[in-house]
Backbone bond lengths (Angstrom), bond angles and torsions (degrees), N, CA, C in turn:
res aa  C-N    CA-C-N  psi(-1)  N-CA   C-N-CA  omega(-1)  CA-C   N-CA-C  phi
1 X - - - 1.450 - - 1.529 108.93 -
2 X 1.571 110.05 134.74 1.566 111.96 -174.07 1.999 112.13 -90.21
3 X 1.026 110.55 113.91 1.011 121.25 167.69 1.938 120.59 -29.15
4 X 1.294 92.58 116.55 1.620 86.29 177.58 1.514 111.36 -69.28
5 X 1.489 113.17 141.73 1.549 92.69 158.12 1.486 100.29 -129.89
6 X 1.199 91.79 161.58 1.553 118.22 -168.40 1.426 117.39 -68.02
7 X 1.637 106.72 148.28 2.013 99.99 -171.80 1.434 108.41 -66.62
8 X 1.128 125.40 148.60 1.386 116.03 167.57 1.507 126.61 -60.65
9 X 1.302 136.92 175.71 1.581 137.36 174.76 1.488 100.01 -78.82
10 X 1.727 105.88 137.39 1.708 110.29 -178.82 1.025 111.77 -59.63
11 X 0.916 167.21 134.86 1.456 144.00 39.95 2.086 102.13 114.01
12 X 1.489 122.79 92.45 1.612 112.92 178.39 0.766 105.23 -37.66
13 X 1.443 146.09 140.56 1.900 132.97 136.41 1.558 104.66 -30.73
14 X 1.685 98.67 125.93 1.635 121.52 148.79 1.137 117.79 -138.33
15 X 1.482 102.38 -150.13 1.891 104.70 176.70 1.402 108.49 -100.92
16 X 1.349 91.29 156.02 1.143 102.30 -168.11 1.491 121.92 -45.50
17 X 1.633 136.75 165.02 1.114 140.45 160.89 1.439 124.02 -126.47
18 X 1.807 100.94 122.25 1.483 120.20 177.11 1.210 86.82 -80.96
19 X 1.733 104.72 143.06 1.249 146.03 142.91 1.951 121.11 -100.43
20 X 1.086 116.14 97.18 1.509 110.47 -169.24 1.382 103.16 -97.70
21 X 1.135 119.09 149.37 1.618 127.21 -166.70 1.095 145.84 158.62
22 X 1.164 122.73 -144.28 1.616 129.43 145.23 1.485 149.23 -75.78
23 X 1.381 117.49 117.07 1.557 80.97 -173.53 1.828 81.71 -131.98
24 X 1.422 127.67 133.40 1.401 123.06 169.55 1.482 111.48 -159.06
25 X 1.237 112.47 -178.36 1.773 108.34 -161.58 1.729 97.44 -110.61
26 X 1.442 102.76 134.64 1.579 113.55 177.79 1.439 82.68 -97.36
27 X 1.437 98.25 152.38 1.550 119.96 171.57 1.440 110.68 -122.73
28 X 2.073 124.11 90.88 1.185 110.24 -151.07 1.506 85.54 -110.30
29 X 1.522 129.29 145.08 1.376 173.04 137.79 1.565 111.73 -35.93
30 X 1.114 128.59 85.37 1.732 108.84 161.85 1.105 97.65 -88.90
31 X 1.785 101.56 136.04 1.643 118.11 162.03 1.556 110.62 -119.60
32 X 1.119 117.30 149.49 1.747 124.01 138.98 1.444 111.18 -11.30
33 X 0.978 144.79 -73.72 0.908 152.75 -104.61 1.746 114.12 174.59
34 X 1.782 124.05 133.42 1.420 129.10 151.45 1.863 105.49 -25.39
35 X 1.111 131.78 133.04 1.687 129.55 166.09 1.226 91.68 -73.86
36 X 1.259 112.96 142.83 1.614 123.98 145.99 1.684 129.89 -58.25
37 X 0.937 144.17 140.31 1.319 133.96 -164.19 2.224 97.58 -66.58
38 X 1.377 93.38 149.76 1.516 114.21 -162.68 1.390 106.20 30.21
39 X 0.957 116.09 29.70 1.778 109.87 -173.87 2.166 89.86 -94.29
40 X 1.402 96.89 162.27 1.715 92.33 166.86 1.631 119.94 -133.83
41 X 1.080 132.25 131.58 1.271 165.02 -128.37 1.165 118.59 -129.83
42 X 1.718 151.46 104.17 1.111 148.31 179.85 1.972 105.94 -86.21
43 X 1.212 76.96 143.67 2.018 95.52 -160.08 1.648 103.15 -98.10
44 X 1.215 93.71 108.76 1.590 95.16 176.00 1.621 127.69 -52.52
45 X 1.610 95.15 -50.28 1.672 101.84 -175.64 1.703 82.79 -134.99
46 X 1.424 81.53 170.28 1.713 106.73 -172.85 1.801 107.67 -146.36
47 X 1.284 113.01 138.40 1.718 107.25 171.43 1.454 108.75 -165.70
48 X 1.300 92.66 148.33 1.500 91.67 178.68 1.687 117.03 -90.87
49 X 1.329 107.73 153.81 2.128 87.61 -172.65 1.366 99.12 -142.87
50 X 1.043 121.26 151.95 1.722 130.50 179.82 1.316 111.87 -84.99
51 X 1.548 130.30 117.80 1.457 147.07 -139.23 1.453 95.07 -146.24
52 X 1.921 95.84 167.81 1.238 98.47 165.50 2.065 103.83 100.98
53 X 1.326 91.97 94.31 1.514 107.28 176.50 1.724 134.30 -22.28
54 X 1.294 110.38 -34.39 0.977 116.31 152.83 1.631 127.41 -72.35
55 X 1.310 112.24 -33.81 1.149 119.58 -156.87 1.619 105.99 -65.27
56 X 1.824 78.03 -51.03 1.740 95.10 -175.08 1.594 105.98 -68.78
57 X 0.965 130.30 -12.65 1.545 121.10 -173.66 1.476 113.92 -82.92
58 X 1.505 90.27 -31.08 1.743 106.47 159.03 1.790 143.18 -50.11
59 X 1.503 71.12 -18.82 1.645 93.23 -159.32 1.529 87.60 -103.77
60 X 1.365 135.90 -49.98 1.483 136.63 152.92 1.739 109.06 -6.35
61 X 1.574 75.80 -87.58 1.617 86.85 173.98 0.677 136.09 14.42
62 X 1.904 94.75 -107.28 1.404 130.67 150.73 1.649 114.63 -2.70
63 X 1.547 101.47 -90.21 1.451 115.16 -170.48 2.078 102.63 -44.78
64 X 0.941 138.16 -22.84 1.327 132.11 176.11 1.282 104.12 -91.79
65 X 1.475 125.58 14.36 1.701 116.75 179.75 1.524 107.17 77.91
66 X 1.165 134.33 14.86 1.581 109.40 171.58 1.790 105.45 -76.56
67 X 1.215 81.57 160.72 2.256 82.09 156.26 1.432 92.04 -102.62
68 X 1.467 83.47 139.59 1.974 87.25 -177.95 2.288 97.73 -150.21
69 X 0.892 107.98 159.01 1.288 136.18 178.73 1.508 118.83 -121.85
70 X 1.303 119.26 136.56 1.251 126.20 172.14 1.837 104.06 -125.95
71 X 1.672 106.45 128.00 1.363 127.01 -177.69 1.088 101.29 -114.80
72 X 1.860 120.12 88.15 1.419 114.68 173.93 1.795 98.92 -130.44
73 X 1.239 121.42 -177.29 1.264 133.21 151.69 1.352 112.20 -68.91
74 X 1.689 124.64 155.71 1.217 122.15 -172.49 1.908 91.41 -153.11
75 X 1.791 100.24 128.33 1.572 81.14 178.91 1.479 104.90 -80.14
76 X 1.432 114.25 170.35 1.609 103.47 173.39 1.383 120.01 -107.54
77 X 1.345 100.97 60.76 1.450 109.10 165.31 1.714 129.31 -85.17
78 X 1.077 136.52 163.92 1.612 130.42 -167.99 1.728 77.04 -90.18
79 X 0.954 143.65 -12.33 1.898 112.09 165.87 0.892 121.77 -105.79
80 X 1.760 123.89 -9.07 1.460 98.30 152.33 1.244 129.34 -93.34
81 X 1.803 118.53 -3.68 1.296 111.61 149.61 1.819 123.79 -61.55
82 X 1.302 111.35 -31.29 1.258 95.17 164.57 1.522 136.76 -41.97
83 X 1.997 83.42 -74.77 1.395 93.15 -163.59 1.589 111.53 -78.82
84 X 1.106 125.73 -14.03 1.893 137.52 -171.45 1.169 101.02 -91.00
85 X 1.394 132.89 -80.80 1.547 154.86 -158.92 1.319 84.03 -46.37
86 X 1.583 109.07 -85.45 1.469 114.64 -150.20 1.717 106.77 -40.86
87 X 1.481 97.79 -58.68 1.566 90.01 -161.80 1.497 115.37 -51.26
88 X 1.145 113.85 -37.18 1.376 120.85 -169.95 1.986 119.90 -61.38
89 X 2.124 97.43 -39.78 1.625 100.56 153.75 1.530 115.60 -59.75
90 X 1.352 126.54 -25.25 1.225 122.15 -165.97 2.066 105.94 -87.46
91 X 1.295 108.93 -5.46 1.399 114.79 173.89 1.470 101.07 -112.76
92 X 1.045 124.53 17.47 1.689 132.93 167.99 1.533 97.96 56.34
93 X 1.351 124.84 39.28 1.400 110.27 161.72 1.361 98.60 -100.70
94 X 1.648 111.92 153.51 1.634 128.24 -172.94 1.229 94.95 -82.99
95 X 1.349 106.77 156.84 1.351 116.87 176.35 1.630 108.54 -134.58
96 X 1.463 120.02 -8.49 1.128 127.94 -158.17 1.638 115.07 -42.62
97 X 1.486 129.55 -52.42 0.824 134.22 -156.34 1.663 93.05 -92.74
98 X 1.362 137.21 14.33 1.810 117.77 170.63 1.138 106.58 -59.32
99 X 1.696 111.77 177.72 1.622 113.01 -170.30 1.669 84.15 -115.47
100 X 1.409 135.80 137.29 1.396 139.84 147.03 1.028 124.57 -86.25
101 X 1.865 136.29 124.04 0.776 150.97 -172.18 1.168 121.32 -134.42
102 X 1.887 120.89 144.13 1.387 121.87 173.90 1.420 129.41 -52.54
């Protein structure tokens, strides 16, 4: 049995923290099984997930109480406002200043 460990203490109030970077959607695959090379494989589950080094460092952050910001590009499609945007308002990181593009 794995030992719980405990959340860390939030985060003092400071200023805010930019994260500049990446922010884009992994599209992860559950299989059975590693695929074999050119071999093909039916995919149990499928999801889309919010990626991208900055993004996730953001999301770190966040969860320890910083105020934090992410300055990435965002395409302006209705799925990556779904699946990217949203989650990221829903972890109270700002997004105000991304750039949207076709």
């Amino acid at each position: 049995n794995i030992p719980s460990i405990p959340a860390p203490p939030p985060m003092a109030p400071s200023k805010r923290i930019l994260c500049v970077g990446l922010c884009n959607l992994d599209i992860i695959q559950v299989c059975d099984a590693f695929p074999e090379e050119d071999s093909d494989q039916r995919s149990l589950q499928s999801r889309w997930q919010r990626g991208g080094n900055a993004s996730n460092n953001c999301t770190v952050l966040a969860l320890l109480g910083a105020d934090v910001e992410l300055l990435a590009t965002f395409a302006a499609s209705d799925h990556f406002r779904f699946a990217a945007e949203r989650d990221l308002e829903r972890r109270g990181i700002a997004t105000g200043n991304c750039v949207r593009h076709e």
